[in-house]
N, C-alpha and C positions, 0 to 999 in steps of 0.2 A: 619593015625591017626589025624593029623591036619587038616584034612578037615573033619573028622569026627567033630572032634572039633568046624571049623569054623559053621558046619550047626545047632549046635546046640544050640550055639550062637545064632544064627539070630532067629532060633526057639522063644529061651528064651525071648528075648527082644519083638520079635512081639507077643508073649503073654501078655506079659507087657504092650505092648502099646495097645492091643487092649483088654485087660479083662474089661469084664463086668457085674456088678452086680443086682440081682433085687432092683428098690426103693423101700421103704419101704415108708419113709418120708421124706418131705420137708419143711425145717423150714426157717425163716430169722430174724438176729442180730437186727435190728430193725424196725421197721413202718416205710412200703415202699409203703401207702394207694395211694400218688399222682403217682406214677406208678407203679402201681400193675396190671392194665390192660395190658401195654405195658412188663412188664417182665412176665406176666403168658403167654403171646401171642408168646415172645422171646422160651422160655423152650418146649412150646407147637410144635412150627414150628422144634425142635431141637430133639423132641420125650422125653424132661425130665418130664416124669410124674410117679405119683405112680403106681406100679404095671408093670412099663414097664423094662426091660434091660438098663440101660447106661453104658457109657464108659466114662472113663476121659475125651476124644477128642471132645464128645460132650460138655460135660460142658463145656471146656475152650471155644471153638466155642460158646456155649451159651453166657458165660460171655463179650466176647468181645462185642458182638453186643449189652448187656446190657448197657456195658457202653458206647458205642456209643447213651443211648439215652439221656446222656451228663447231668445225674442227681446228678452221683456218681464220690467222687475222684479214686476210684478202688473197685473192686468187686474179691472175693476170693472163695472160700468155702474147708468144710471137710467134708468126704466120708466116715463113716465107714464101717467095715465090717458086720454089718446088714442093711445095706441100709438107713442108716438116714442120709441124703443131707441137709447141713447147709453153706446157703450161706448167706454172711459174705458182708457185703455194709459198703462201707467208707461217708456217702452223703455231697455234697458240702455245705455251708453255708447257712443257712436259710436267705431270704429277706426279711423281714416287710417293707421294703419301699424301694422306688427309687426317686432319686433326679436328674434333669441336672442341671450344672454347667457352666458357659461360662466365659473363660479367654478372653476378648475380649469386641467387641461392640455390640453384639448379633445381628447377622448378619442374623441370622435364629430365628425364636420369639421361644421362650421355648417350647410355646402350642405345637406348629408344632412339635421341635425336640420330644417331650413328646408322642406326636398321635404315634411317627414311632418306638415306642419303644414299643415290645411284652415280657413281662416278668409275671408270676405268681408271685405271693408275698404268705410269712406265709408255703413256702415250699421253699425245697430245690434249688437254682440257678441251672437255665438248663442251660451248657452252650452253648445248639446250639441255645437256643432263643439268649444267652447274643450276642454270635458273632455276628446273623442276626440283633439283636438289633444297634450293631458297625457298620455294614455295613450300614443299613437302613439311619442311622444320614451322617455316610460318601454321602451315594449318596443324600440324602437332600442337603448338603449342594453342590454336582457337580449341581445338578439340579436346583440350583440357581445360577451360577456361579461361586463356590468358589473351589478350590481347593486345596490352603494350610492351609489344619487345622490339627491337630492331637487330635486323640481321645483317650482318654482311662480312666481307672475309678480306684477305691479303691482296686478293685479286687486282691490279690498279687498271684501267682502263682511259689513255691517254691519246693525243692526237697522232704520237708518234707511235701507238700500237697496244698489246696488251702484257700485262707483265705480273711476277709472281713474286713480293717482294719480303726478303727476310723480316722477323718479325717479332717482337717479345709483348708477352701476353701472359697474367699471374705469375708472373714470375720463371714463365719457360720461354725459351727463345726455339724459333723456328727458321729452317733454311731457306732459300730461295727456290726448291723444287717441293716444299712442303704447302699444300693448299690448308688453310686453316679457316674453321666457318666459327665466326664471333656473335654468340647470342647476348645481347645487355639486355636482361630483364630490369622492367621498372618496378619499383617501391611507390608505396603512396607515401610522403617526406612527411607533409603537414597539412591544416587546413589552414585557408589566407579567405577572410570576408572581406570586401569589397562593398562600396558603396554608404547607403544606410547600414548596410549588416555592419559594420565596420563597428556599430556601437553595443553588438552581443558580446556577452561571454563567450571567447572562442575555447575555454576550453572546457566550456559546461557542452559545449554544439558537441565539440569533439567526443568527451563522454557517451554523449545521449545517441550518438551516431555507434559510438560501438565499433567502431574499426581501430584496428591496433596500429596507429602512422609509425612508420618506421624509426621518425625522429624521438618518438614517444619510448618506442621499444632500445633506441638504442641506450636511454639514458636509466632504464633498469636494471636491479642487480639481476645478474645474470641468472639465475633461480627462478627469478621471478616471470622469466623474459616467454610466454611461449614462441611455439615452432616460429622461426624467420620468414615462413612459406605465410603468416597470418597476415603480414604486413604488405602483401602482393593484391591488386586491385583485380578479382576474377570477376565475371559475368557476373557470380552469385552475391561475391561481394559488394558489386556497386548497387545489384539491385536491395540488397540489402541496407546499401546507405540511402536509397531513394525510399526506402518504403519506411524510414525512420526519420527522414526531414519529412517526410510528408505527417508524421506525426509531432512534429514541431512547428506551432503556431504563429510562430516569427515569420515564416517565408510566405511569398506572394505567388500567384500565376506568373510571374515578371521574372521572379528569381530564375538566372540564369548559375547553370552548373557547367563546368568543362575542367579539364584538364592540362594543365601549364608542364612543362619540361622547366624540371631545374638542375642548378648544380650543387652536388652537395661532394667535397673534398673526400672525406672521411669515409665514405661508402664507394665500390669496385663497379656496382652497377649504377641503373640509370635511376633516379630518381621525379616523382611528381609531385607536384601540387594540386590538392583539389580547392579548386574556387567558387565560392558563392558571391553571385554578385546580384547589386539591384536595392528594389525599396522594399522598408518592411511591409506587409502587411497592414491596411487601413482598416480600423472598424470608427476611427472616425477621421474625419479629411480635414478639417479645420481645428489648431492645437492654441490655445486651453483648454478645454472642456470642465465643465464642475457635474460631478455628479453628486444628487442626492438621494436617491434611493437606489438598491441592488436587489433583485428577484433571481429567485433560479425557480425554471421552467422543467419539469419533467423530471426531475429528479427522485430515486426511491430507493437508493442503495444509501447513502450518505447524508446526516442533515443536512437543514440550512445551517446552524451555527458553526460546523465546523468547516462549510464551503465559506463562510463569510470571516471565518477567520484567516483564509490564507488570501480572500482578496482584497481585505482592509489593510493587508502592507504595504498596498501598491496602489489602493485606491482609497484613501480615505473621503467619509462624508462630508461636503460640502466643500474639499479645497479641489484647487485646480489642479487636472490632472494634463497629461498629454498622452499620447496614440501609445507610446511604447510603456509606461506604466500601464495603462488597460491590457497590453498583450500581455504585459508580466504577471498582470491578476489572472486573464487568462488560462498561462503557461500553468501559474501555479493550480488550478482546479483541476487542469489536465492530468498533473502531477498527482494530486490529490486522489483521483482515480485510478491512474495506473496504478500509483503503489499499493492502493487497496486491493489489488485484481480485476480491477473491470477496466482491463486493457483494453476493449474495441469499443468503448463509450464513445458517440458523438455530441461534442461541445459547439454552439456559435455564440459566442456576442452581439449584441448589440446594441446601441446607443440612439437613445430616443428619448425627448422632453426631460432631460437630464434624467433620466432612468437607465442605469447599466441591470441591461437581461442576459442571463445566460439559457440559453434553450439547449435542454441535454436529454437526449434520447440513449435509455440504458437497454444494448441488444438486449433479447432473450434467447435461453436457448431450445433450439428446435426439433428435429426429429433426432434422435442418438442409436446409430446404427452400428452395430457389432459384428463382425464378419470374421469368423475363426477358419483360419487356415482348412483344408482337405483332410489333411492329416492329425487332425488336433483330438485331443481324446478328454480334455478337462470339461467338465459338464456344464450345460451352458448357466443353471444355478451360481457356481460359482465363478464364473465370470462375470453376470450380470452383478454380482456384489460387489465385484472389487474396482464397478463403474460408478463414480461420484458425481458426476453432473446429471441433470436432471432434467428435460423436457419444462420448459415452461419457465424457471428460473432465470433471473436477471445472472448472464455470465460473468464469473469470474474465474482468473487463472487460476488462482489456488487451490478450486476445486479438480481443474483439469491438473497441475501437479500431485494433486490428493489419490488422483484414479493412475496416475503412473506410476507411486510409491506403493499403490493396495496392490498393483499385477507385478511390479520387481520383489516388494516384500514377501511374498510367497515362499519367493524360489523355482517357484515354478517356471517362469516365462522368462527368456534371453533378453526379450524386447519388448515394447508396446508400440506400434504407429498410430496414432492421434492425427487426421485429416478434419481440418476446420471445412465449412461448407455453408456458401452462403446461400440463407432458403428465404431472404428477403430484405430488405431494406434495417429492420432491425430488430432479424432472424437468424441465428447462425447456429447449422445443424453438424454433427461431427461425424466422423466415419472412424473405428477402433478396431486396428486390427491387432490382437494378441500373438506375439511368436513365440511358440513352447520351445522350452529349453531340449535341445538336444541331448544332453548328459544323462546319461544312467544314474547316475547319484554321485555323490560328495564323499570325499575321505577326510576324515578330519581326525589329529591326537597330535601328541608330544611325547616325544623320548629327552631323555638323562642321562647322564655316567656319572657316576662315582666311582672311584680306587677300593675292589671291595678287600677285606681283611680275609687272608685266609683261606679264599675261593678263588676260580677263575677269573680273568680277566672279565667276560663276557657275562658275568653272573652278578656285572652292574649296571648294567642297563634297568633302566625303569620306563617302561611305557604306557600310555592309551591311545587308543584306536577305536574312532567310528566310523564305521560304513551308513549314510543313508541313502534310503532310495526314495524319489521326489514325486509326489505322486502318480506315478506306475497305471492306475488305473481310470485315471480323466477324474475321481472324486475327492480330490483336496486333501488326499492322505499322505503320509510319510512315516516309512519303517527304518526304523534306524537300529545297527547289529552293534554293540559296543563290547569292546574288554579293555582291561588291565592288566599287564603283567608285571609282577618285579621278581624273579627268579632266585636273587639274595634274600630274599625274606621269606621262598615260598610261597607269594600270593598268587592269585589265580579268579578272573572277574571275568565276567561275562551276564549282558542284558541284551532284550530287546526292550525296543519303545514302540508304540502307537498313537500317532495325532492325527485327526479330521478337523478340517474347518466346515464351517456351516452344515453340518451337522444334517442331514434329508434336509437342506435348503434354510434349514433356522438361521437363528442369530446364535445360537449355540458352536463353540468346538470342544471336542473329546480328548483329550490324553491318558495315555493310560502303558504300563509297563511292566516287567517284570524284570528281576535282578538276582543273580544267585554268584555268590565268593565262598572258594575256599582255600584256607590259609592253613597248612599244616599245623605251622609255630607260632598262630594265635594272631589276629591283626589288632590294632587298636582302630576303635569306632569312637570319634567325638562327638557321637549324637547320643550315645550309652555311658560311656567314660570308661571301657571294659574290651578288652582283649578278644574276640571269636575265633574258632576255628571254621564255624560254616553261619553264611550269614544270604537269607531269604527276604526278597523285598514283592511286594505285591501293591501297586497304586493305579488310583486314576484320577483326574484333574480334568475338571469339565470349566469352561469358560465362555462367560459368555461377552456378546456384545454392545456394549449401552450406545454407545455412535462410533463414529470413526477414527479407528486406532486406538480405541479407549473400550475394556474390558475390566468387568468383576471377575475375578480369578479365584481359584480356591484347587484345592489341593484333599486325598486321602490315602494312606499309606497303611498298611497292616507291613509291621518287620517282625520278623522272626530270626534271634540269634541262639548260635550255640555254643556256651562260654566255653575258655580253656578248663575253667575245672568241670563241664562235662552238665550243666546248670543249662535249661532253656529256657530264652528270655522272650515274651511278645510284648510290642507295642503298639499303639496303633496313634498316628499324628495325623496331621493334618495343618492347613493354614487358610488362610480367605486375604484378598488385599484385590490393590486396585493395578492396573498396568495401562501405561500409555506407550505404541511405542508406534514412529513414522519413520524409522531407518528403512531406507530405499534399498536395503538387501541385507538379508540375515549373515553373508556371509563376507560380502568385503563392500563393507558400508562408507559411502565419500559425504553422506548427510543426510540430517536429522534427528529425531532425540528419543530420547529413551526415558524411561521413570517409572518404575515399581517402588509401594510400598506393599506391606504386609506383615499379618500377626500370624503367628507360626505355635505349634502348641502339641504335644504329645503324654500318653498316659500307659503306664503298665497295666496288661490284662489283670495280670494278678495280686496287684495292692494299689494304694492312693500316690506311688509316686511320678511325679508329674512335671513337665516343662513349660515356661510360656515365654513366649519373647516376638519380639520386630525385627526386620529387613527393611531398609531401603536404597535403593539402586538407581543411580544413575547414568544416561550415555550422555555424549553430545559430539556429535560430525559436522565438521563444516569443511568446504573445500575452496581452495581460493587459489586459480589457478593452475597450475601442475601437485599442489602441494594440498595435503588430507590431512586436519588436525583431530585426534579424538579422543577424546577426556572422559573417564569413569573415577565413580567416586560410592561406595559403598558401604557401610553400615549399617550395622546391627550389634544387638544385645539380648540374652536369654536370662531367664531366673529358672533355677534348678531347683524344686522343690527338698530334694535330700541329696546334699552333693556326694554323700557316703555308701547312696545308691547305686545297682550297676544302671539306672538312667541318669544319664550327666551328661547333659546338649552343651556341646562346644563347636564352637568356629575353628576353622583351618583357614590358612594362607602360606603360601610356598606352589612354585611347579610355572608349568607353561603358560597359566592362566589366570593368573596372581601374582605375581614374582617371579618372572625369569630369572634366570642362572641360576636358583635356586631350589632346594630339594621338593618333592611333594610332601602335604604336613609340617612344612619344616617350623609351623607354629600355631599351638592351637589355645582356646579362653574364651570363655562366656560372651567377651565384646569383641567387635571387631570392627578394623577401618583398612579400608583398602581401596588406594589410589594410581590411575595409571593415564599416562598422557602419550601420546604417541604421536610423529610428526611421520607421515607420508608422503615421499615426493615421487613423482610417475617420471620411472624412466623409460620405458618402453609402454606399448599399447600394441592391441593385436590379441592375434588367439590366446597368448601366452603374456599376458602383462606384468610386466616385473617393479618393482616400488623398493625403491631405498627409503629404509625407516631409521632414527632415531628414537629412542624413547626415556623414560623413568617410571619404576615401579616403584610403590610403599606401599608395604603388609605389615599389618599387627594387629596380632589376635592374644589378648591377654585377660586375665580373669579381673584383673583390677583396671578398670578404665580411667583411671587416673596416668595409667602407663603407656596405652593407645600411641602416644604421641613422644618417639623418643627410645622405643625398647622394640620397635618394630624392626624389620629386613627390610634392603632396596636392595634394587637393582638398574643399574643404567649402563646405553650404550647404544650398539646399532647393528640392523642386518640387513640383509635383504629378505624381499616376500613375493615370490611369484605365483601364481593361477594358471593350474595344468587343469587343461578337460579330464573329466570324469574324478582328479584325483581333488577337486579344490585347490585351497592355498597349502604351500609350504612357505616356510620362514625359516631362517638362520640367520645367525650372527655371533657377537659377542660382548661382553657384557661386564660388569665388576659388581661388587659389590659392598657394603656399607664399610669394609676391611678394606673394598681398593683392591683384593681377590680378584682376576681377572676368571670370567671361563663361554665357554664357546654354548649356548642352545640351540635347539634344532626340533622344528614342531610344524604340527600339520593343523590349518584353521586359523583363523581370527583370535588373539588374545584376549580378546574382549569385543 
């Protein structure tokens, strides 16, 4: 009886679950026009049509996969028993618009995150677009390097369904049909050590680590602060922070690194923590130790005594030391060598029979390969010169900064890539690839106005203009086209110039030039002290090189003038001196220094009258930040053998190169001093870099050097300075002068 029972059962239920009805009709609870293809395609693939048999098991199989096409919060239906199918959609929130949002420094531009974002609007939110939409931003932002950000939007997602809820965000508010997707980029806050660490200098770590923490950057004056994008933790960045604690002798294999979520009021986005935690670093395991002797092992770049002066700070002979004093001797030889350049030096410690060893293996460097572009036309002579490391040499950086300053100092080359390569344990080969500069050549001069008397408007302008062209032919040369005009005065100037470096591959370079003026109404010349109407220059200036960046210089000149009373004068001068110079571009220099001296000396063909005197000149660039400071300071003095001669060598100071705002010649004398400080700060970067400058000039050029100081011209103030391809720098601004006289300059090139 009971198993009659049980089979009857089973009967009853599998007719339950498999009855099936004819359709009759098919209706739906509301307009479902934006997928109505994809659910008639749904029903269709499932056999729900009119006129056909269904079964419950189909519809619910139907339904699921309807809502899988992520349009509806739930989908139901009712079945009567005459076949009328009425299915019943819940649809998720209408979108009339979509907004992104960014808690942060917009690290990705909106456009971009905006392109990666597929959603329909004025229908229902799908939420398989919305997800892919989540995901899309998410991998934007990987695919830029960033990977701590969190996303999510207004969207709320509740028991009781799904909903779209009004919203305020930077300070804009949103409706309840506006979908808005919230990016919180993270910052890295601070560094927090943990554990042992806990007893380092966290803000010597922080330094040496080199990353800009946000909280670091917020407490700088705002000039000082660079881009806010610095303070964001990228792929590069953190392998960057890893590849500098690994060069810090404090951390162990143990030291644990990660990343904490904090909160910081003050800041719109998210903020981090980076944590080191764990033990220092053992070289000895049991604390006191006394050491009495100290050796270093392999060392050949630095002595002992001045490796033993910086670890007798921290470890004196014979007192008791402990594990983290030995790290700090350590740290400091570490030190000791980086600063010197031999930044990939391998140092170990160790402690044995009270003996502290240091074992130091100094790389050398190994094969140095030069690969010039397809297109590169500079001869491989002059390339291989302006490479300073050396095969076989204990490496140091300064020599690889040295060979970057020899190919940007040129002019020649836009860039240099320097690939390190390592060819052994304590071998490391470089790989140099040179990129020649694209530009045709450089424009460089300065124009003036004065109010002329008596003449046109336009007939005060006073100019110069140089065209060069950059080595043209791959051999280290430059032709440079120059003039002068001032139309007030009748003048009329025009040169060319010629210089070679390495000379067929020597240590020698050539200069050499020609100049020809002619001035109706007589010009004055302060190297004669006399008036010309045509005035003939013929020179050439060979230089050579004693090592790097360091030249004997010398100079030869035949002039030929032709006085206003109609008198023709030859001289022929000359100078010899010495020049240092490591400015990493001739043309818009952010550092390194400059230093010419030299004796200077000319004689008339046609009697004993004669000139001698000194030059010396100095640069200095240094850049700290966004900001270029650059200081020249110059001086000299002549003896004029007959000052009643028409040879009378006098200095000028005045014009775009000397004294802005102020006239060219505007003062000329036997001595001269002349000072100019310049502060650059980088407002833009790019093809076109533009630099707000402030400055002060001091000229004075007077026969009595007693008066140098006091009877000279300045000028102060500020402009801007931007770098157009092919044309160089242009500058303007404005300026005053030692009256307080305000006036506007405008010049093409470097002031100095």
């Amino acid at each position: 009886m009971k198993k009659h029972f049980l089979l009857f059962a089973v009967f009853l239920i599998a007719g339950f679950a498999f009855s099936i009805t004819l359709l009759n009709d098919i209706s739906y609870n509301v307009d479902i026009s934006y997928a109505a293809t994809d659910v008639e395609r749904v029903l269709t693939n499932y056999g729900i049509q009119e006129g056909f048999y269904i079964g419950d098991v189909d519809i619910r199989l139907a339904l699921q996969e309807i809502l899988k096409l992520g349009y509806f919060t739930s989908v139901s239906y009712n079945l009567d028993d005459n076949g009328n199918l009425e299915i019943i959609f819940k649809p998720n929130p209408i979108v009339s618009n979509y907004e992104v949002e960014i808690l942060g420094n917009e690290l990705i531009d909106k456009k971009n995150i905006r392109s990666s974002i597929s959603l329909n609007t004025n229908i229902p939110l799908n939420l398989n677009d919305y997800q892919t939409s989540m995901k899309n931003i998410q991998d934007l932002y990987i695919k830029n390097g960033y990977q701590f950000v969190d996303i999510y939007s207004n969207l709320k997602m509740t028991g009781d369904g799904i909903t779209l809820e009004a919203t305020e965000i930077n300070n804009k508010e949103y409706s309840s049909d506006t979908l808005v997707f919230i990016v919180k980029e993270y910052s890295l806050w601070d560094l927090d050590l943990r554990g042992e660490l806990s007893k380092l200098d966290k803000e010597d770590i922080k330094k040496r680590i080199g990353f800009d923490f946000r909280k670091d950057w917020n407490n700088k004056f705002f000039l000082l602060r660079p881009n806010a994008k610095e303070t964001y933790p990228s792929f590069q960045k953190i392998q960057n922070i890893l590849n500098s604690l690994n060069q810090i002798p404090f951390f162990s294999a143990n030291t644990n690194l990660r990343f904490e979520v904090t909160e910081v009021e003050e800041n719109k986005g998210g903020e981090l923590l980076l944590v080191l935690e764990g033990n220092l670093r053992k070289v000895v395991s049991q604390e006191p130790v006394t050491v009495n002797s100290i050796s270093f092992v392999g060392n050949e770049s630095i002595e002992d005594f001045r490796l033993n002066e910086v670890v007798n700070k921290f470890v004196p002979i014979g007192e008791p030391v402990n594990n983290l004093d030995i790290l700090n001797a350590y740290d400091n030889v570490q030190k000791l060598y980086y600063d010197s350049g031999y930044i990939y030096t391998l140092i170990t410690p160790k402690y044995q029979d009270e003996e502290l060893i240091f074992e130091i293996t100094e790389p050398k460097v190994g094969d140095v390969q030069i690969t010039q572009e397809a297109t590169a036309k500079t001869q491989p002579y002059i390339v291989d010169s302006l490479v300073k490391i050396k095969p076989g040499e204990v490496f140091n950086q300064q020599k690889l900064q040295d060979t970057y300053t020899s190919f940007m100092g040129t002019g020649f080359f836009k860039d240099v890539i320097i690939q390190p390569i390592q060819q052994g344990e304590d071998v490391i080969g470089f790989k140099i690839t040179p990129i020649e500069s694209e530009k045709l050549g450089k424009l460089m001069g300065g124009i003036t106005w004065t109010l002329p008397e008596d003449a046109e408007w336009y007939q005060g302008f006073t100019g110069e203009l140089e065209v060069q062209w950059l080595n043209p032919f791959g051999y280290g040369q430059t032709f440079s086209l120059n003039t002068s005009l001032n139309p007030l005065r009748n003048y009329y100037s025009v040169g060319f110039d010629y210089n070679v470096i390495k000379l067929a591959g020597s240590n020698l370079d050539l200069g050499a030039g020609i100049h020809y003026t002619v001035s109706e109404d007589g010009e004055y010349y302060s190297n004669i002290g006399e008036d010309a109407t045509n005035y003939l220059s013929l020179s050439v200036a060979p230089r050579y090189s004693i090592q790097d960046f360091s030249y004997i210089t010398s100079s030869f000149t035949y002039n030929n003038y032709t006085l206003v009373a109609g008198d023709n004068l030859n001289v022929i001068s000359g100078s010899v001196g010495y020049l240092y110079n490591s400015l990493d571009s001739p043309f818009r220099p952010h550092k390194g220094q400059y230093f010419q001296i030299n004796g200077i000396g000319g004689v008339e063909t046609s009697n004993a009258n004669y000139y001698i005197g000194a030059n010396t000149e100095g640069k200095l660039f240094y850049s700290f930040y966004k900001f270029t400071l650059g200081n020249r300071l110059k001086l000299g003095t002549v003896y004029n053998s007959n000052i009643d001669s028409n040879l009378h060598y006098q200095y000028n100071v005045g014009g775009m190169y000397s004294v802005r705002t102020s006239d060219f010649y505007a003062q000329e004398g036997e001595n001269v001093l002349l000072f100019n400080t310049e502060l650059a700060y980088e407002l833009a970067t790019g093809q076109v870099p533009l630099d707000l400058i402030a400055y002060f000039d001091y000229g004075s050029a007077q026969n009595d050097v007693s008066n140098l100081i006091g009877d000279g011209i300045l000028s102060f103030g500020g402009g801007l300075r931007f770098t157009i391809p092919l044309f160089g720098q242009i500058g303007f601004g404005y300026g005053w002068d030692q009256d307080l006289e305000g006036k506007v300059w405008f010049g093409f090139g470097q002031t100095f």
